[in-house]
N, C-alpha and C positions, 0 to 999 in steps of 0.2 A: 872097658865094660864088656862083658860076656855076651854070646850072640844073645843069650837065654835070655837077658835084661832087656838086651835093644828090642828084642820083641814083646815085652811085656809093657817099654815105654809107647811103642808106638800103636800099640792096643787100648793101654790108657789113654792118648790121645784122641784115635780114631771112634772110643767112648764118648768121651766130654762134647769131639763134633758131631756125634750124631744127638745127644743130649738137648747141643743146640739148635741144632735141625727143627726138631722136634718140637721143643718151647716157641721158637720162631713160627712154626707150622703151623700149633693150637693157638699162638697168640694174636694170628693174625685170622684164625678163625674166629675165636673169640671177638677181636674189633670187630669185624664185618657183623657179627652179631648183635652185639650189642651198641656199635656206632661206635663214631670217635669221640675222646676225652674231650670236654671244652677247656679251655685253658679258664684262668682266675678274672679275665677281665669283664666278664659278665656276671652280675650273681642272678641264681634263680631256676626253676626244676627246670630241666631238661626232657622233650621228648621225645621218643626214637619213635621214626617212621618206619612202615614195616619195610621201606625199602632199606632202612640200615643208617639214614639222612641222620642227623638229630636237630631240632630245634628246641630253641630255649628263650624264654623270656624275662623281661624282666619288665616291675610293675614302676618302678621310679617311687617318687615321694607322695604321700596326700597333700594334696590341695588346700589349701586352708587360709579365711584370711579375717583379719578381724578391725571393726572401725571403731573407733570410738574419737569423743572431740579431741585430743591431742593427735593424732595422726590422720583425720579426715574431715577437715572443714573447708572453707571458700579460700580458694585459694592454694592448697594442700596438693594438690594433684590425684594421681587415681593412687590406689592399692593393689600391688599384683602379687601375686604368687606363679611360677613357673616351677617344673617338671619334665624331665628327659628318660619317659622307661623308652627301651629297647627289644627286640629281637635279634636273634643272630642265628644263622640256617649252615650247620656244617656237611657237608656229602658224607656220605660213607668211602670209606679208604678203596670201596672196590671201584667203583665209579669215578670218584675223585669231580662231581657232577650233581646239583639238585636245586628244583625248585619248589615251591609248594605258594598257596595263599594265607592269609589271615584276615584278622576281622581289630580295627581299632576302635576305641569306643570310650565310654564313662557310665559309671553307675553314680546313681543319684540318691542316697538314703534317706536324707533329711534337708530340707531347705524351706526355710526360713524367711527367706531376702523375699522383697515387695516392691512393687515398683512405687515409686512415690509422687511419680507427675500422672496426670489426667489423661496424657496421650500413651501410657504406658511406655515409656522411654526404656529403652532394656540400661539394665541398671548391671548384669552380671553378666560379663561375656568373657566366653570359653573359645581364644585362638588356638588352632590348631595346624600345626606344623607337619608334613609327613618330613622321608628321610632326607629329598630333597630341597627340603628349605621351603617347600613351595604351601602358601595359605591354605585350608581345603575350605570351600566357599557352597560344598553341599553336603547334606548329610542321609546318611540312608531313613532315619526315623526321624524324620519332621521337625526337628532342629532349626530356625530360621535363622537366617546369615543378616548380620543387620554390622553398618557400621556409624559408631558414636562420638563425633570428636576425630580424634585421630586414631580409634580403639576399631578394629575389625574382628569377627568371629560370629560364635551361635548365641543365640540368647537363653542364658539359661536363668532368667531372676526366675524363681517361684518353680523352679522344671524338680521332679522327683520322678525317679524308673532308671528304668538303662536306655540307652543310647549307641546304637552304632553308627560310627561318622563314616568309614573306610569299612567297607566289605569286601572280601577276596583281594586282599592288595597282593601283589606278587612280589616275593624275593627270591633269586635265585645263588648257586652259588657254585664255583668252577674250584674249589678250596676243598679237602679235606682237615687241614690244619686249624685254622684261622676263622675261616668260613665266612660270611656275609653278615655286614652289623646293619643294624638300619636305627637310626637314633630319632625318635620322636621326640618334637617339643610340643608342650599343654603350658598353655599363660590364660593362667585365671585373671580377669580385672575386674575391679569395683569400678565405677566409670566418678568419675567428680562429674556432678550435673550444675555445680557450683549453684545448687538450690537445695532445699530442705530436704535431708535425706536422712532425718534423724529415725524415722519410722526403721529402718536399717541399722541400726546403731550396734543394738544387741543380736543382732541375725546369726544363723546358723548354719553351718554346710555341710553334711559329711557325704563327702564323695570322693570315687575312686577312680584313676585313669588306668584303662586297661586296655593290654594288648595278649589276643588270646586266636588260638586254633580255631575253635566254632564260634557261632553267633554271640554277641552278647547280652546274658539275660538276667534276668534280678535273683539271687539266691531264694529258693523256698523258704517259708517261714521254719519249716521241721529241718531244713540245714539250718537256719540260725540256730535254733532252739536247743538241738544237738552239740550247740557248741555251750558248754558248762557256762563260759564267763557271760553268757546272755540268759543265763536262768533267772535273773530277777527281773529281765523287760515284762511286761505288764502283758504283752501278745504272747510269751509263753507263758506265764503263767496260766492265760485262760485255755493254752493248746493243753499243760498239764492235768487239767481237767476233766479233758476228753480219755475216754476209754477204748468204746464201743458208740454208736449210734444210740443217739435217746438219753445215755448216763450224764445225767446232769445238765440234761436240759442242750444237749449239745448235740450237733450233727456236720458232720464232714462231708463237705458237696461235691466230693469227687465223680470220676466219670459212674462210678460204682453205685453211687446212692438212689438207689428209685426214684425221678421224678423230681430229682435236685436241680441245682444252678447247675453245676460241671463246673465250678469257678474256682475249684479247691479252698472255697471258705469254709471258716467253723460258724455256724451260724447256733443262736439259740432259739428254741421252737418249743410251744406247750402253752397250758394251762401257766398265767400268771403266777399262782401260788408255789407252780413246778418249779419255777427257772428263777435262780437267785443268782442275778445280774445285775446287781443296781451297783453302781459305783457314785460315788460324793465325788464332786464337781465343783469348782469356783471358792470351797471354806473347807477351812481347818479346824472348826470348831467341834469338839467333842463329839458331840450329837450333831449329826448333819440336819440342817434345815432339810425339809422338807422341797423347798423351793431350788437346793441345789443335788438334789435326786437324779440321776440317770441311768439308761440301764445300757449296755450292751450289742447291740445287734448282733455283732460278730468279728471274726478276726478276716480281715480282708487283704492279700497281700502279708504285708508283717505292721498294719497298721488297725490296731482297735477303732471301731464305730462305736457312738455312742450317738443318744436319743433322750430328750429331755424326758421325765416322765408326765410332766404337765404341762398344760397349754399356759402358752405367753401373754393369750389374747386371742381373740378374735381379727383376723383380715383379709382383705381382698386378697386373692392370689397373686393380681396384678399392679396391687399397693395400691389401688384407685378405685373407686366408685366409678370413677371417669374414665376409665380405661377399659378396654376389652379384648386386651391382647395375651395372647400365652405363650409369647417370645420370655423365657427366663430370664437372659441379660436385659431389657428393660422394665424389668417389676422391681417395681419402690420394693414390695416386700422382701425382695433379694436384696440388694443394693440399700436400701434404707433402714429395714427394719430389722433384718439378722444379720448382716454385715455391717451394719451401723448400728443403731440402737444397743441392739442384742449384744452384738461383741465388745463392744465399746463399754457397755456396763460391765465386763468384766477385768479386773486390775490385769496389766503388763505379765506380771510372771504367768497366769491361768491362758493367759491369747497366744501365750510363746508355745503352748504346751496343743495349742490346736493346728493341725496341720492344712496349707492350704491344697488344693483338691480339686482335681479336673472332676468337673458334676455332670453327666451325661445327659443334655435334657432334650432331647429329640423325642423323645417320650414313644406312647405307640397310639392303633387307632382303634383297638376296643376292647373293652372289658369282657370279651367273649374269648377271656385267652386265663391260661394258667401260669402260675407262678414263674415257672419255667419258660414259656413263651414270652412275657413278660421282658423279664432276664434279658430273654436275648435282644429284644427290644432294645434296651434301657442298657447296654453296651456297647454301642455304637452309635451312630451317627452328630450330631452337635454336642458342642462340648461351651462351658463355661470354667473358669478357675476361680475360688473363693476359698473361705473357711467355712461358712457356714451354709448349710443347705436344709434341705426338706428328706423324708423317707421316700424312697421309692414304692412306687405299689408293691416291687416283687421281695421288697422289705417285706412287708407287710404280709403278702401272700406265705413268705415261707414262715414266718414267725409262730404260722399256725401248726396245728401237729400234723404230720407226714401225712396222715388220713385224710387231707384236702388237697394235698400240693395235687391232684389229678381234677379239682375241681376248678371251672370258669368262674373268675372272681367276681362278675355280677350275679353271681352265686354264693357270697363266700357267707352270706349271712349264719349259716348252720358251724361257724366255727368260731363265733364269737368267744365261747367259754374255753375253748383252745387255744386260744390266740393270746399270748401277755402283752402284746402291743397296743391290744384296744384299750382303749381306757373310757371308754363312755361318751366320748364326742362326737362330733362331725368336724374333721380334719382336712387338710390339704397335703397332697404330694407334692413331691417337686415333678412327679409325672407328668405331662402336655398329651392332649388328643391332637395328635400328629395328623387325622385327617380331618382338623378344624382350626383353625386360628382363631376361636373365641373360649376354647373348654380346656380343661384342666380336670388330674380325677382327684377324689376325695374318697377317704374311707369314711363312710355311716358308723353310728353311733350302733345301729344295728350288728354291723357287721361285715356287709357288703360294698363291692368297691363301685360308685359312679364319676359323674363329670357334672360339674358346673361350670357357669359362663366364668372368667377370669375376674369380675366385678363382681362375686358373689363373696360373700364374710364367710369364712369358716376356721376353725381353730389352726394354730403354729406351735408346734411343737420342733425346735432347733436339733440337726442332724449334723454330725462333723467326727470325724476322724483324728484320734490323737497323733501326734507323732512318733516315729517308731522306737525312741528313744525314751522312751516314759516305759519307768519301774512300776513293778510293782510295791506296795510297803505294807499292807494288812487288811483284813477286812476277809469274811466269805461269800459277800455277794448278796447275805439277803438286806433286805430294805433296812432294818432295826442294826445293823450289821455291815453297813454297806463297802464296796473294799475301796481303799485308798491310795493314792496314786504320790509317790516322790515329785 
C-alpha cells in the first residue's frame, strides 16, 4: 500500500471517530434533555421533570363488580375486585439521583350501592395498599376507615367525587436505568352482611383508581363534554345549548357572571314561558302525563338537577304536626315521604336513574341575604345523603332573571313573572333558619322568600339529581315537547 493510501485510510478513520464523538456528545445531550427512555415494563405517559427526572404512571384496571343471586347470597362470601396501578421515578443520566411526591387517590363517577341495614353498616369498602404492603387507615378527604367482618378499608357505599387517600407520598430514586417502581394495590369488597342486601343487587360503580402528580380532582363537565363519545349524556346535551349568557334560558356561574353562584353551574333563569326545560320523568308514554313533568334547574358538577313541576301535596316540613324541629335527618318528610313514599312509587329502573346526593342542610339565618350569599350558605357546613331532597332558596333565587340576583330575597316578591320556578304556591325548601331550631324557609305564592315554624303545611315539590350516566334521547325542552331521557 502506497504512503498516499495509508494516509487517506487513516483519515477515513480519524473521520468515522470524530463522527462518533460527536453523535455520542448530542446524544447524551439530547438524554439529559429530554430524560431517560423508560423500558417496556411499565405502560403509561411518561413525565419529564424539568430537572431531566422522568416519571410515569400507570392507572391499573377499573374496578368493577357485580351481584346478583347466583354469586351473592347467605353464605356466598364477599365479592372483590383488586388492582395494581403503579408509578416509577427514573433520574436523569446527569444526576443518576431523584425524588419527587404524588398524590394516590380514586374518582367516583357513579354509585349506586345503598346501605341496606339501619345502622348503615358500610356495605362497600375500598382497601388500600401503599408500595409497602402496609394498610393506609387515613385519608386526606374524609373517607372513613371502618372495619367489617374481616374486611378493612374506607367506606365508600353511596360515596361519588374524587378522593385523595395519600398526598405528597415520596419516592425517590438512585437509578437512571431502571429507576424506582412503587406498586399500589386497591381491593374493592362487597362485604356479605349474610342479610337482605338485595336493595344492591342491580347497583352501579364507575370508578377510577388513580395515581397522578397534583391533587386529585373530578374532571369538568366541558372536559367530559369535549370528549365526542360523551355527546349523548343528557349534561351535554343541556351544556350544548349554552352559547352566550341569557341564550336559551341558560347562564354559566362562573367567577365572571355578575352576581352568580361562582359554582361553574349552567343554571336556567327567566320568565317561565322563556326557559324550555321540562323533561318527562318516571313514563314512556307518548304524551307525557302531566304529573310526570319536571323541569331542569341546571347542570351541577356533570350531574343534571331536576324539580318536579307540581306539588305532591301539602306537609309539614318536619313530617309532623307534632314536631318542631328543623333538623333535616329527622323530618318524616325526608325520610318518609320523598324518600319513601315518593321514591317508592317510582318502578326500579326510574330510582336506578336517580342519583344519591350529599344535601347541604345547614341552611342560613336570614332572608336578608341574596341569591349569592345564600349559596354560600347552603355549601357548607351539615351534610345529609339521600335521593331525594327539596330546592334550595338560592335555587330559587337564581332561577329568576339576573336583574334580581342583587336583590334580598325577602324581597324577591317583584320577580315573580321572572321566575319559572314559581308556580303559584306556598312551598318548602330544604333550607333550615340556622339561627333557630323551629323555622325553615319557604317560597310565597307571591314571590318572596320567608320561614315558617317546621309544623307548618306547605307544598313539596321533589328535588334530585340524575345520574351522570343518563343520555340523552329526544325532546327540546318545552312542556308540549318535553325531552326524554334513555
Amino acid at each position: 500500500m502506497t504512503k498516499e493510501n495509508i494516509r487517506k485510510v487513516i483519515l477515513a478513520i480519524l473521520f468515522v471517530l470524530i463522527l462518533v464523538v460527536i453523535a455520542l456528545f448530542i446524544g447524551r445531550f439530547t438524554y439529559s434533555y429530554l430524560g431517560p427512555a423508560p423500558t417496556d415494563e411499565l405502560t403509561g405517559t411518561g413525565e419529564v421533570t424539568p430537572s431531566g427526572d422522568t416519571i410515569i404512571f400507570s392507572k391499573g384496571n377499573d374496578l368493577s363488580l357485580s351481584a346478583s343471586t347466583d354469586n351473592f347470597h347467605t353464605g356466598s362470601g364477599n365479592l372483590t375486585d383488586t388492582t395494581n396501578p403503579q408509578v416509577r421515578l427514573i433520574a436523569s443520566s446527569d444526576t443518576n439521583n431523584a425524588s419527587t411526591t404524588y398524590f394516590a387517590g380514586i374518582r367516583i363517577y357513579e354509585n349506586t350501592y345503598k346501605y341496606s341495614t339501619t345502622n348503615n353498616t358500610a356495605e362497600l369498602i375500598l382497601s388500600v395498599y401503599d408500595e409497602n404492603g402496609t394498610l393506609l387507615e387515613a385519608s386526606s378527604d374524609t373517607l372513613s376507615f371502618v372495619t367489617v367482618g374481616d374486611v378493612s378499608g374506607f367506606d365508600i357505599t353511596g360515596k361519588t367525587g374524587a378522593f385523595n387517600i395519600a398526598i405528597d407520598h415520596l419516592i425517590s430514586t438512585n437509578s437512571s436505568t431502571n429507576g424506582t417502581t412503587h406498586t399500589w394495590t386497591f381491593t374493592l369488597t362487597f362485604v356479605n352482611l349474610e342479610t337482605d342486601q338485595s336493595i344492591n343487587e342491580t347497583a352501579t360503580l364507575d370508578m377510577e383508581v388513580v395515581l397522578q402528580k397534583d391533587r386529585i380532582e373530578m374532571p369538568s363537565i366541558e372536559e367530559i363534554c369535549s370528549d365526542e363519545s360523551n355527546s349523548s349524556l343528557l349534561a351535554c346535551h343541556v351544556l350544548s345549548q349554552y352559547t352566550t349568557d341569557g341564550e336559551n334560558g341558560l347562564y354559566y356561574h362562573d367567577a365572571d357572571l355578575a352576581n352568580g353562584a361562582e359554582d361553574n353551574s349552567y343554571r336556567y333563569a327567566g320568565a317561565s314561558e322563556e326557559v324550555n326545560n321540562y323533561v318527562c320523568f318516571g313514563s314512556n308514554a307518548s304524551t307525557c302525563p302531566s304529573d310526570n313533568l319536571y323541569r331542569i334547574i341546571g347542570v351541577f358538577g356533570n350531574q343534571v338537577k331536576l324539580i318536579k313541576n307540581t306539588n305532591i301535596g301539602n306537609n309539614y316540613w318536619s313530617g309532623s304536626s307534632t314536631n318542631i324541629s328543623n333538623t333535616w335527618s329527622s323530618s318524616t318528610l325526608n325520610t318518609g315521604t320523598l324518600n319513601g313514599t315518593y321514591l317508592n312509587g317510582l318502578s326500579s329502573t326510574w330510582q336506578n336513574k336517580i342519583a344519591t346526593t350529599t344535601w347541604y342542610v345547614g341552611g342560613h339565618s336570614t332572608t336578608s341575604a341574596t341569591p349569592a350569599t345564600f349559596q354560600d350558605a347552603e355549601s357548607t357546613g351539615t351534610t345529609y345523603s339521600a335521593k331525594i331532597g327539596l330546592m334550595y332558596v338560592s335555587d330559587y333565587g337564581f332561577a329568576a332573571s339576573p336583574d334580581y340576583w342583587t336583590t334580598e330575597l325577602f324581597n324577591y316578591e317583584p320577580s315573580k313573572s321572572s321566575n319559572w320556578m314559581n308556580i303559584n304556591i306556598n312551598e318548602w325548601t330544604i333550607s333550615r333558619d340556622s339561627g333557630n331550631s323551629t323555622y325553615a324557609y319557604r317560597v310565597n305564592s307571591t314571590g318572596y322568600v320567608s320561614t315558617s315554624t317546621a309544623d307548618y303545611s306547605r307544598g313539596v315539590r321533589p328535588v334530585f339529581y340524575l345520574t351522570s350516566s343518563i343520555t340523552y334521547a329526544s325532546g327540546s325542552g318545552l312542556s308540549t315537547d318535553p325531552i326524554r331521557v334513555n
